[in-house]
C-alpha positions in Angstrom: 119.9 88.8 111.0 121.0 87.4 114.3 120.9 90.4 116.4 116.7 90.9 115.3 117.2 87.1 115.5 117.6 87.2 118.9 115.4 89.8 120.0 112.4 88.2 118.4 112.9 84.3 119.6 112.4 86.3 123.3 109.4 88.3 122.4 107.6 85.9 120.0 105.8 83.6 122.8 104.3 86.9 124.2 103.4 87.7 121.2 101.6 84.3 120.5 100.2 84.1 124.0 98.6 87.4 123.7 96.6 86.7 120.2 95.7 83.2 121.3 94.4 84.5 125.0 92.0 87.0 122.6 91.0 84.4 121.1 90.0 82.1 123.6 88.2 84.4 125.7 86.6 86.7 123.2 86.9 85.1 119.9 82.9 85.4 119.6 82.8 88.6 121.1 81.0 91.6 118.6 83.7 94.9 119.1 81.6 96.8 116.3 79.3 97.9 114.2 79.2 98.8 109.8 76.9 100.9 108.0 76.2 100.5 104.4 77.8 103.9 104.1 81.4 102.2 105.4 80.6 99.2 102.7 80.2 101.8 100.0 83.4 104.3 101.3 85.7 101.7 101.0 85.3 100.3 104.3 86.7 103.6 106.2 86.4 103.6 110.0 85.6 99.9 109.9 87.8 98.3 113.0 88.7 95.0 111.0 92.6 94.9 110.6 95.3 93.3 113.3 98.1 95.9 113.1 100.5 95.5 116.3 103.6 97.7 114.7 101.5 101.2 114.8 98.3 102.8 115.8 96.6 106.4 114.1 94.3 108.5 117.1 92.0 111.2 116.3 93.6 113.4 118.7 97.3 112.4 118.8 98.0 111.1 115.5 100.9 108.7 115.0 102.3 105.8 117.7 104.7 103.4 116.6 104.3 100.0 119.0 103.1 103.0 121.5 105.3 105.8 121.4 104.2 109.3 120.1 106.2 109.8 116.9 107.5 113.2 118.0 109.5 111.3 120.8 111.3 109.1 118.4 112.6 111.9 116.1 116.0 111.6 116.7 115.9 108.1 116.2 117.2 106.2 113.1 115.5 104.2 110.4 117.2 100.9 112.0 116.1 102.0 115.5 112.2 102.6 113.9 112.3 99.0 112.4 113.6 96.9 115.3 110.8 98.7 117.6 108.3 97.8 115.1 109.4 94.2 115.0 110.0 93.4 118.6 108.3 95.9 120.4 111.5 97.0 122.2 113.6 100.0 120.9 117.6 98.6 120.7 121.1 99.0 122.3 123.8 100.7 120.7 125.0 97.6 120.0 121.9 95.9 118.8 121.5 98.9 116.8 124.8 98.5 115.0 124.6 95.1 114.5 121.5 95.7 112.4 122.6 98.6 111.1 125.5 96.5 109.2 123.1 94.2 108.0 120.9 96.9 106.5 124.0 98.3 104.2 125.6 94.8 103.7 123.2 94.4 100.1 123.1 97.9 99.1 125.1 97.4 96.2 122.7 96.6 93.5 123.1 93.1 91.5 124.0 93.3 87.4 120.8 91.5 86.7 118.6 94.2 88.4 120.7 97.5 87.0 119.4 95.5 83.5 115.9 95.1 84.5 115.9 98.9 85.6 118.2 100.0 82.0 115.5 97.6 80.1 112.8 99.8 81.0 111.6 102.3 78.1 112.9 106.1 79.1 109.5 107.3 80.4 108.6 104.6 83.0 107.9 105.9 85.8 110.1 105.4 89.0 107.8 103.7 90.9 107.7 100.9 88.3 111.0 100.7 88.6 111.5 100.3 91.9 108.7 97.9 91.8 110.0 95.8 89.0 113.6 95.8 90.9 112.6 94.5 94.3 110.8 91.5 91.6 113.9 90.8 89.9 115.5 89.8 93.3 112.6 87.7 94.2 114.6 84.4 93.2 116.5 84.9 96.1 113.8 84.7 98.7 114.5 82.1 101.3 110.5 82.1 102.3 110.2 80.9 99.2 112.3 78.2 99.1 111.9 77.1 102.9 107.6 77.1 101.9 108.8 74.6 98.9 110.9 72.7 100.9 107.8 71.7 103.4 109.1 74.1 106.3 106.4 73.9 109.2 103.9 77.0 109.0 104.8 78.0 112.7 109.0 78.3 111.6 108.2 80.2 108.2 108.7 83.8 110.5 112.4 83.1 110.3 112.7 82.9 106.3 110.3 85.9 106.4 113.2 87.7 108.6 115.5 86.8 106.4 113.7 88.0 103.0 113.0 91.2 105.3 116.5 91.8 105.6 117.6 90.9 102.3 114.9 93.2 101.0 115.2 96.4 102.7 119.2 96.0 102.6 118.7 96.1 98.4 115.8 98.9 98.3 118.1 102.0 99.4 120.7 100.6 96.3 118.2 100.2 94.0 116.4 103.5 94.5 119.4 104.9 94.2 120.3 103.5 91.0 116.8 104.4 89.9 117.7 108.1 90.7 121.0 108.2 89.1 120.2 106.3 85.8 116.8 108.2 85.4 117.6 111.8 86.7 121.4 111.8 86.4 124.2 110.9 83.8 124.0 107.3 85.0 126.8 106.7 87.2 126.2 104.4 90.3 127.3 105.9 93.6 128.9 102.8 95.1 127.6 102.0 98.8 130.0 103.2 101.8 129.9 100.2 104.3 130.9 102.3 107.4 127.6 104.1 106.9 124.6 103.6 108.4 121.7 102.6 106.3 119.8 106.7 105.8 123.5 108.0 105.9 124.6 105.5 102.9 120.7 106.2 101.0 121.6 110.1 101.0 125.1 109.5 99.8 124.3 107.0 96.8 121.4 109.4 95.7 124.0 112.0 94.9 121.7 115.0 95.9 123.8 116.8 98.4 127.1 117.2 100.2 125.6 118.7 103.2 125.0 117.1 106.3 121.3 118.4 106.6 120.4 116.2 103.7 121.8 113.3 105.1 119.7 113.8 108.4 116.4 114.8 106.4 116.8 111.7 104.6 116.8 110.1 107.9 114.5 111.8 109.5 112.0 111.2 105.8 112.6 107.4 106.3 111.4 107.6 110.0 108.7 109.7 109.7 107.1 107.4 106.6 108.1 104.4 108.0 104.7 102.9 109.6 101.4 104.3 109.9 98.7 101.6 110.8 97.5 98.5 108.3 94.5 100.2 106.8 96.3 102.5 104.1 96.4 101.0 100.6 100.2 100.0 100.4 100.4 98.9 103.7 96.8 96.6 103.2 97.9 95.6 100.2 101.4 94.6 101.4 100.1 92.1 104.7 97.4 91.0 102.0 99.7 89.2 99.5 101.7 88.3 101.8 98.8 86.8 103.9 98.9 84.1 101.0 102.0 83.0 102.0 103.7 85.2 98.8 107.0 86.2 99.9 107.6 89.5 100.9 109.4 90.7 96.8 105.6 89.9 95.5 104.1 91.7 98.6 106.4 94.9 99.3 106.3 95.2 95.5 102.6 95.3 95.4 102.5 97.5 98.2 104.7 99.8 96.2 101.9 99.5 93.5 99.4 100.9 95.7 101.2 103.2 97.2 101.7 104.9 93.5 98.4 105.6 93.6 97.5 109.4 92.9 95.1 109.3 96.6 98.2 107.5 98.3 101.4 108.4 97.7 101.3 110.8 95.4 100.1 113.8 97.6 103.2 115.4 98.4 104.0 116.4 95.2 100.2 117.6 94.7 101.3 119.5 98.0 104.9 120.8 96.2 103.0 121.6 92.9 100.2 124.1 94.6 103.5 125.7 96.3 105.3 126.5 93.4 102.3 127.6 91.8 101.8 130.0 94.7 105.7 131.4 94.4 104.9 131.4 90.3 101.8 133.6 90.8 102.8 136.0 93.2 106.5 136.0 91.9 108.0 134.6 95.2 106.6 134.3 98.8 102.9 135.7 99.1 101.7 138.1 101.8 99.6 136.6 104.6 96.6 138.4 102.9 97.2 137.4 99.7 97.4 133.3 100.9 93.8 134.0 102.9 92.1 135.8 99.8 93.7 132.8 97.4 92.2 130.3 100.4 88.7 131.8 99.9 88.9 131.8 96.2 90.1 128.1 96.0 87.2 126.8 98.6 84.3 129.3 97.1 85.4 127.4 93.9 84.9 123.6 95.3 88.5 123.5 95.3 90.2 122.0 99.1 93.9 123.4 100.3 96.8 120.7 99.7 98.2 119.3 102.2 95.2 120.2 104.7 93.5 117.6 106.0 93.4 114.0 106.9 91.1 111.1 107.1 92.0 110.4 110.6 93.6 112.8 112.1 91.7 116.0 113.6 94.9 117.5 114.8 97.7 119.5 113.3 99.9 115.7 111.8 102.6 115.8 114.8 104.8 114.6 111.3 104.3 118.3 109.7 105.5 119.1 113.6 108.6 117.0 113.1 109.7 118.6 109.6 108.9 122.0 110.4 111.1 121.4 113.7 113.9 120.3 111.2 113.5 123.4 109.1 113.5 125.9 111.9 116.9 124.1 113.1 118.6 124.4 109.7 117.4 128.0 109.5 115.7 126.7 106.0 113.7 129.7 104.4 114.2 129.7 101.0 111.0 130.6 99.2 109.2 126.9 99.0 109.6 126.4 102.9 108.6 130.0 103.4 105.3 129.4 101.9 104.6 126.3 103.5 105.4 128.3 106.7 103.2 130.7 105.6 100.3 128.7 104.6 100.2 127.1 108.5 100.1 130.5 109.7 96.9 131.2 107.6 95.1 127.8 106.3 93.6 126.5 109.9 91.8 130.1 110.7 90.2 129.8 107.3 89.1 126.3 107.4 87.8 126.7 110.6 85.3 130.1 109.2 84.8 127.9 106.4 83.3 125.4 108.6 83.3 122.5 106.3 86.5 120.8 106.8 86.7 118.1 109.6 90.2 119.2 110.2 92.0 122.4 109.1 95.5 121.9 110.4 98.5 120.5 107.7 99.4 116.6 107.3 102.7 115.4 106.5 102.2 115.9 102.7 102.3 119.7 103.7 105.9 120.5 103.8 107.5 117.1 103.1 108.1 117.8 99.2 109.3 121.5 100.1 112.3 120.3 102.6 113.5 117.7 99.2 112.7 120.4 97.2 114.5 122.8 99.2 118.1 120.4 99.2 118.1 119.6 95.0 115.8 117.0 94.6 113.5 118.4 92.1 112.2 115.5 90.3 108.8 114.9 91.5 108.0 111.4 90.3 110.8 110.3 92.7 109.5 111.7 95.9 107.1 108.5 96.2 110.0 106.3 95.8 111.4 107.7 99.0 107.9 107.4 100.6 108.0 104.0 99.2 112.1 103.3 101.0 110.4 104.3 104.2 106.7 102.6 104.5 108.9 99.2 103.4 110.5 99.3 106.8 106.6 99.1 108.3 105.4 96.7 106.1 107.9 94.4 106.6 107.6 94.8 110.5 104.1 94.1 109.9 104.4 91.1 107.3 106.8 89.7 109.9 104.8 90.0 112.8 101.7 88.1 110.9 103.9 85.3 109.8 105.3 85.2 113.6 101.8 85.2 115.2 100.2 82.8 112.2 98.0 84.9 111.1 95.0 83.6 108.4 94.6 84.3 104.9 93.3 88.1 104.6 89.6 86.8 103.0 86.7 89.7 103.9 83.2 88.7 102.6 82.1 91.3 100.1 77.8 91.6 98.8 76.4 92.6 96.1 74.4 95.5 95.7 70.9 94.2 95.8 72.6 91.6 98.8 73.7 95.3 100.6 70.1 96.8 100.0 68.2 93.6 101.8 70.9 93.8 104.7 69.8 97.4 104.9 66.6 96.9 104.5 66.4 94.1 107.6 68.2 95.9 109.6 66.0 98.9 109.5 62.7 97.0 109.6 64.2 95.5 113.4 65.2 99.2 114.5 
């Protein structure tokens, strides 16, 4: 903890300076509008989050703490978190230094493997994961420091702490999760000269192959961050806006995040795909994809993995994990057909002329490329989505506690309150 320690005792009175000096000058500033239509859609599009760690454009698509995604592929998970925590990317040696303290917990206490062996046969493992990261919530040193009458402005530190203690557990307990649910049971024991992606791939048991060891780090990248406004990440800063430690809040997160309009999509994605190779008894014909497209949308039905409610560009994610299939030469049938479908999808969207954006998102090819290396088991996929986004939420959490940020609290109306708003505010324009 020293190392991020260090980094973040330099950058934290920037950090303080910079939300206090908005607030001072243009604290009673209006930046923007909401239509009852954003009330009713869930708030979409409504500018009303602080989220320093990463930012979502129209046209570009994802930036963690300002950097296109696509120049930080060949980064590590370790690398991705201390840039979303401090703003800086590391040295080598700042790098390594967190990188051992991110595989010193990966072995996974007795009292969690009973939690997890507790659990009836068919939960699901995203309640398992979930109810894991809770059964290590006695340890949390926010806690404790809270209790103990710790000024508000010092908490950050314990938060840092629970951070690392968390996300050093989560690759150990997904892993056990895996092997106890999916495999005959036996515990892959952690590897402490690994790095914390390279020791994830091992423990999960999937592969020998070095290709699945740098997919798994290239997955945990990819996933880690993508602004505040999702559901796991929202609900994540929100818990832990009530001063809840960040076990209630990353595990609450993960609740959302299991969702079937969250976290769920790449299998939706997977499933279509091996539906496609079922039907057509391997990898379709260009032709046969474009007249399956036009049945599918003539039928109300939309393309998986096509789309996004930001983005109006091809996701520069998809970009990423094609990239890594092209340079592994992966072309087994499930990759083929995603390949496929990019080649054909966008030109029908775009004659279709109802989509707001025809080119692939993440969910597109993510599921293929596990898919593609052993990992068949679907229900897990969003536990790897989930290893991943807790590197962002944490950043995030941290950066709240650091900057003392309030109580998340929006003001929500009633219907008939909603209709006289309306109603006034179309009488005065």
């Amino acid at each position: 903890m020293d190392v991020l320690k260090t980094k973040l005792l330099q950058v934290l009175p920037q950090f303080r300076a910079k939300r206090s000096a908005l607030l001072e000058q243009y604290g009673d500033v209006p930046v923007a509008t909401v239509t009852v239509e954003q009330i009713i859609g869930g708030m979409r599009g409504v500018p009303s989050l602080l989220c320093d760690t990463s930012s979502v454009s129209p046209s570009e698509g994802l930036r963690i703490r300002g950097i296109p995604i696509l120049e930080l592929t060949d980064a590590t998970p370790e690398e991705i978190f201390f840039l979303l925590a401090t703003g800086q990317r590391p040295t080598e040696d700042e790098r390594r230094a967190l990188s051992q303290l991110l595989t010193a917990h990966a072995t996974v206490p007795e009292s969690v493997l009973a939690v997890l062996r507790a659990m009836l046969p068919d939960a699901h493992p995203m309640a398992m994961l979930s109810a894991g990261l809770l059964a290590m919530e006695h340890q949390s040193a926010f806690r404790k420091a809270y209790e103990d009458g710790t000024p508000k402005d010092q908490l950050w530190e314990y938060a840092l702490a629970d951070c690392i203690q968390l996300l050093s557990s989560i690759t150990g307990i997904a892993a056990a999760i895996y092997r106890l649910k999916f495999r005959d049971g036996t515990l892959i024991e952690p590897d402490p000269a690994l790095d914390w992606s390279t020791n994830f791939a091992r423990m999960l048991g999937v592969s020998d192959d070095p290709a699945w060891a740098d997919l798994v780090r290239l997955y945990l990248v990819l996933h880690a961050d993508h602004e505040g406004g999702n559901v796991s990440a929202f609900t994540g800063v929100t818990v832990a806006s009530a001063l809840s430690d960040v076990f209630y809040a990353i595990s609450a997160a993960l609740n959302g995040l299991a969702g079937p309009l969250h976290g769920l999509a790449n299998q939706e994605c997977l499933a279509f795909i091996l539906e496609l190779r079922d039907r057509f008894g391997g990898v379709p014909t260009a032709e046969q994809l474009r007249d399956l497209c036009w049945e599918r949308l003539n039928n109300g039905q939309v393309i998986p993995g096509y789309g996004h409610a930001v983005l109006r560009v091809t996701d520069p994610r998809f970009t990423a994990f094609y990239a890594f299939a092209e340079k592994y030469k992966l072309d087994r049938e499930c990759i083929a057909i995603a390949k496929r479908l990019y080649q054909v999808v966008p030109d029908v969207l775009r004659q279709h002329g109802k989509a707001k954006n025809p080119y692939p998102n993440v969910d597109a090819i993510s599921g293929s490329l596990l898919y593609e290396f052993g990992m068949t088991e679907f229900t897990f996929y969003t536990v790897m989505f989930g290893v991943s986004r807790a590197l962002g939420i944490c950043a995030q959490i941290l950066f709240h506690r650091m900057v003392g940020s309030a109580i998340v609290r929006p003001k929500s109306v009633t219907l008939d309150e909603l209709e006289q708003m309306a109603r006034r505010a179309a009488v005065t324009t």
